[in-house]
C-alpha positions in Angstrom: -56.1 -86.8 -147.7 -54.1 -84.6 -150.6 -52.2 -86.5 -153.1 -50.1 -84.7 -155.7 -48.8 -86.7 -158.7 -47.7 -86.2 -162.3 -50.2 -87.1 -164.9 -49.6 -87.5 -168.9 -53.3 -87.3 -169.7 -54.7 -83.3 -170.1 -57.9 -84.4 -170.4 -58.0 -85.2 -166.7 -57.4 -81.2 -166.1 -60.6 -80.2 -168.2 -63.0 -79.3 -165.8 -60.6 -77.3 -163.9 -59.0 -75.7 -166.9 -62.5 -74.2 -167.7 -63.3 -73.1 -163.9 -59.5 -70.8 -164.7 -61.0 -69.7 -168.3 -64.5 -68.8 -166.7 -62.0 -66.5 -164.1 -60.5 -65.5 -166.5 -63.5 -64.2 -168.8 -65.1 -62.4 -165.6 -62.0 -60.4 -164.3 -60.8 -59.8 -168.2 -61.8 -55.6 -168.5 -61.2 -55.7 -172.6 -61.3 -59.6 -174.0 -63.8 -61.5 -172.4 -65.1 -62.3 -176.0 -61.5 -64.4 -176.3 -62.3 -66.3 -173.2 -66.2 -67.4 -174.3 -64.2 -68.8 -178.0 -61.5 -70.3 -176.1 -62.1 -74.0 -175.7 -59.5 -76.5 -174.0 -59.0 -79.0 -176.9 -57.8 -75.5 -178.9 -56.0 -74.7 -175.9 -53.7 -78.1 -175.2 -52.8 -78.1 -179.2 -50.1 -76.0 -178.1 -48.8 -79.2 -176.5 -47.9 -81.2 -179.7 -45.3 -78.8 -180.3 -43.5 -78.4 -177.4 -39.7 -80.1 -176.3 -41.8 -81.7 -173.0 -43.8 -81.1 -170.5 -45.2 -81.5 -166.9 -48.7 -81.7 -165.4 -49.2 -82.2 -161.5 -52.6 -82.8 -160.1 -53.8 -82.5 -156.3 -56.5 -85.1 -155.9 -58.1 -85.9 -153.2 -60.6 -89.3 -153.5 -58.7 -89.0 -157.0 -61.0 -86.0 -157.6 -58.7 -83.2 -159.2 -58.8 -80.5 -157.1 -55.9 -77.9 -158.3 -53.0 -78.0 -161.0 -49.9 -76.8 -162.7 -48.9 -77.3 -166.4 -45.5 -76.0 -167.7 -43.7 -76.6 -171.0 -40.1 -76.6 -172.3 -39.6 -75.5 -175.5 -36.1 -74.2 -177.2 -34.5 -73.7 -173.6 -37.5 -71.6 -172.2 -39.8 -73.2 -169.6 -43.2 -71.8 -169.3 -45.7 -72.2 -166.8 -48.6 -72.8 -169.4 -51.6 -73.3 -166.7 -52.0 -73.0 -163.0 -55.5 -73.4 -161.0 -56.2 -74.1 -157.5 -59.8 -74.3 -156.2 -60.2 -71.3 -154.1 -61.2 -73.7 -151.0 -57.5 -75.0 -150.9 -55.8 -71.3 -151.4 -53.6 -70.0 -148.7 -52.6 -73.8 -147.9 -49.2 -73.5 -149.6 -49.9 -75.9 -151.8 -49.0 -73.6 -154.8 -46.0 -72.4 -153.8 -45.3 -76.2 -153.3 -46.5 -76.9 -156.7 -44.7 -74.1 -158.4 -41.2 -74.5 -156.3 -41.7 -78.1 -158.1 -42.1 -77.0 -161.2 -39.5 -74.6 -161.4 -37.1 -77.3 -160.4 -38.6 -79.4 -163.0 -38.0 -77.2 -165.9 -34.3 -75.6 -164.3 -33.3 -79.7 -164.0 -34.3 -79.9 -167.8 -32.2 -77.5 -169.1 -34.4 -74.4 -169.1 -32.3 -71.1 -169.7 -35.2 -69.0 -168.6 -38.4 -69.5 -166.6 -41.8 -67.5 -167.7 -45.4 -67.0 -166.8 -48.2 -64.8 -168.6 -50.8 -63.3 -166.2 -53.8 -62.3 -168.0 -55.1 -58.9 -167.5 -57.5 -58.4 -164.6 -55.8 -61.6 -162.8 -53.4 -59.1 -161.2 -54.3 -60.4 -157.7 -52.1 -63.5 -158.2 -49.1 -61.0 -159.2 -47.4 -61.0 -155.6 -47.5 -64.3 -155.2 -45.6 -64.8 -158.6 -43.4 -62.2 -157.3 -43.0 -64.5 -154.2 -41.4 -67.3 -156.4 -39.2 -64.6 -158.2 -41.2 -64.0 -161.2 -41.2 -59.9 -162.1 -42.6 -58.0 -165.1 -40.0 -58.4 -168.0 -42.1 -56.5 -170.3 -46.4 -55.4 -171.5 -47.7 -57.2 -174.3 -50.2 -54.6 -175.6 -53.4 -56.4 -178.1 -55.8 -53.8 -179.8 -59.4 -54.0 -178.0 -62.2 -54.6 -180.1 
């Protein structure tokens, strides 16, 4: 059975964390080199400096198996993280987790609601468009 609760710790989203950096560092076509230096206790600094913030788990056995991570800082909410195995995609368990979320940060005061998608993840682009996320703008980084 799926369970889906809020957790405090980060720690407990490690493994899966590093399973969306791997992605990540695959699909990327210019900075895979930024993936392979990017380590998670860098990664959840971020976190110190932030208004608040929400993690949801799905578990099942109390093994993680998927989550979401989002932030509120100054009135923006951000959807900081976001990983599902790909054994429980097409479920609809992350449009339930990020309908959740966006209710989360919208109920906390958040003036605006963003997501980054790394470059070569463009596959998961309609399904943001699906919960009303579009392209606001390109953030351009020299290649090296």
């Amino acid at each position: 059975m799926l369970d889906i609760r809020e957790e405090k710790d980060l720690l407990i989203i490690k493994p899966l964390w590093q399973a969306l950096n791997r992605h990540h560092m695959v699909h990327s076509r210019h900075f895979d080199h930024l993936y392979r230096k990017n380590t998670f206790e860098a990664r959840i600094e971020k976190f110190d400096a932030v208004d608040d913030y929400r993690l949801e788990i799905i578990c099942q056995d109390k093994k993680p198996l998927g989550y979401i991570l989002a932030s509120m800082k100054d009135g923006v909410g951000e959807i900081d993280s976001f990983y599902i195995y790909d054994d429980l995609r097409g479920l609809g368990l992350g449009e339930y987790l990020m309908k959740r979320m966006i209710l989360w940060l919208q109920s906390n005061g958040a003036e605006s609601v963003v997501v980054d998608v790394a470059a070569g993840n463009e596959e998961v682009i309609g399904f943001y468009h699906k919960m009303g996320f579009y392209t606001s703008k390109h953030t351009m980084r020299l290649g090296e």
